[in-house]
C-alpha positions in Angstrom: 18.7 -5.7 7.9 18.7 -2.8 5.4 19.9 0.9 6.9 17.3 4.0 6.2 19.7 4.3 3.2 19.7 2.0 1.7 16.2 1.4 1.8 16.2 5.1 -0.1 18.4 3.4 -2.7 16.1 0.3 -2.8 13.2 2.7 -3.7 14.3 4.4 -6.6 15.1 0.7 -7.8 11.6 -0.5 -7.5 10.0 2.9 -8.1 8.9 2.9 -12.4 11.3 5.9 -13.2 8.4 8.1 -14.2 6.7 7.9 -10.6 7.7 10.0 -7.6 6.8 9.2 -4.2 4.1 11.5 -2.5 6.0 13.5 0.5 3.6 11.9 3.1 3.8 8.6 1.9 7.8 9.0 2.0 7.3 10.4 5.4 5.1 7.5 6.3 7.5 4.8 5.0 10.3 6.6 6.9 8.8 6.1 10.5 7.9 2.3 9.9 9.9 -0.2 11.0 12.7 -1.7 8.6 11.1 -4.6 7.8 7.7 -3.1 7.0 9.3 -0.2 5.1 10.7 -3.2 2.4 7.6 -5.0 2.3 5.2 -2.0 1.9 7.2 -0.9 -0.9 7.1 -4.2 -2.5 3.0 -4.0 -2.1 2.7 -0.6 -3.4 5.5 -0.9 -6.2 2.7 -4.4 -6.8 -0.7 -2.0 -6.8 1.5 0.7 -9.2 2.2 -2.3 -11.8 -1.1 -3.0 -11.8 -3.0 0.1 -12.5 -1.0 2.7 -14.3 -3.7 5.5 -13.1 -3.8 4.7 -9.3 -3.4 7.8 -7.2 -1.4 7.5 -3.7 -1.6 9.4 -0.7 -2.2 9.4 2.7 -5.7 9.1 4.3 -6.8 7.4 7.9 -3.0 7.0 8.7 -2.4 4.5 6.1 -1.1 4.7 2.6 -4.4 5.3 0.3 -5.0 4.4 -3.3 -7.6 5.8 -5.6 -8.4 4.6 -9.3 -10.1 7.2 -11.6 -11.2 8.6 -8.2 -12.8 5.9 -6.7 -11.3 4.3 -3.3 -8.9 0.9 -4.4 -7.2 -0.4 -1.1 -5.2 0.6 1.6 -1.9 -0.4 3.2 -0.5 0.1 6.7 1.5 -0.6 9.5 1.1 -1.2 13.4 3.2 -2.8 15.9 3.6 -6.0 14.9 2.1 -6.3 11.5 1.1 -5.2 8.4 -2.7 -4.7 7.0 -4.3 -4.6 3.5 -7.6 -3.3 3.1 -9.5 -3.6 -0.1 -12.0 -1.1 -0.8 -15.3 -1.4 -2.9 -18.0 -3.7 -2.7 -16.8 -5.7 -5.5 -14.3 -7.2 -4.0 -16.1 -9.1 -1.0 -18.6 -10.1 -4.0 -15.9 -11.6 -5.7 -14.6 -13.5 -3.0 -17.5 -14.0 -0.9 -17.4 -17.6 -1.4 -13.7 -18.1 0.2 -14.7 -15.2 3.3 -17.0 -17.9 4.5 -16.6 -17.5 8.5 -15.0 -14.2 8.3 -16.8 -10.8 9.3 -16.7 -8.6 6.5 -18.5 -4.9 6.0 -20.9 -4.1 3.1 
């Protein structure tokens, strides 16, 4: 299991060297379990190869992403797990056909 420190050491590995970490994310990250703090580093380093302009912060208690100001997705951690939450109507219309069963919102 990686220490706190060197999970600070992964980060500026993963991190694109031009991108520095929002202080409440960090803080965020920090308090999560071990395990979660590797994997929701390797989500958002994912979501930050992806869109060059995404914004990061906090919001809701979860780490918050924004493109060209519009909501994109949300990552977080509880007690046992890990949650995703894409944002927008466009994406249950894209996948509306495989959320067959599922509850969904908008």
């Amino acid at each position: 299991m990686l220490t706190l420190q060197d999970f600070r050491i992964l980060k500026y590995i993963l991190l694109p060297n031009d991108r520095s970490m929002n202080a409440q994310v960090q803080a965020y990250l920090d308090k999560a379990p071990h395990d979660f703090q590797q994997l929701l580093l390797h989500y958002s380093s994912l979501i930050h190869s992806q869109f060059d302009e995404v914004e990061e912060r906090m919001g809701r208690g979860m780490i918050y992403y924004k493109l060209h100001s519009k909501p994109l997705c949300s990552l977080g951690h509880f007690a046992k797990h890990l949650t995703f939450f894409p944002m927008g109507t466009q994406v249950i219309s894209d996948f509306l056909p495989r959320l067959e069963g599922f509850h969904t919102t908008k």
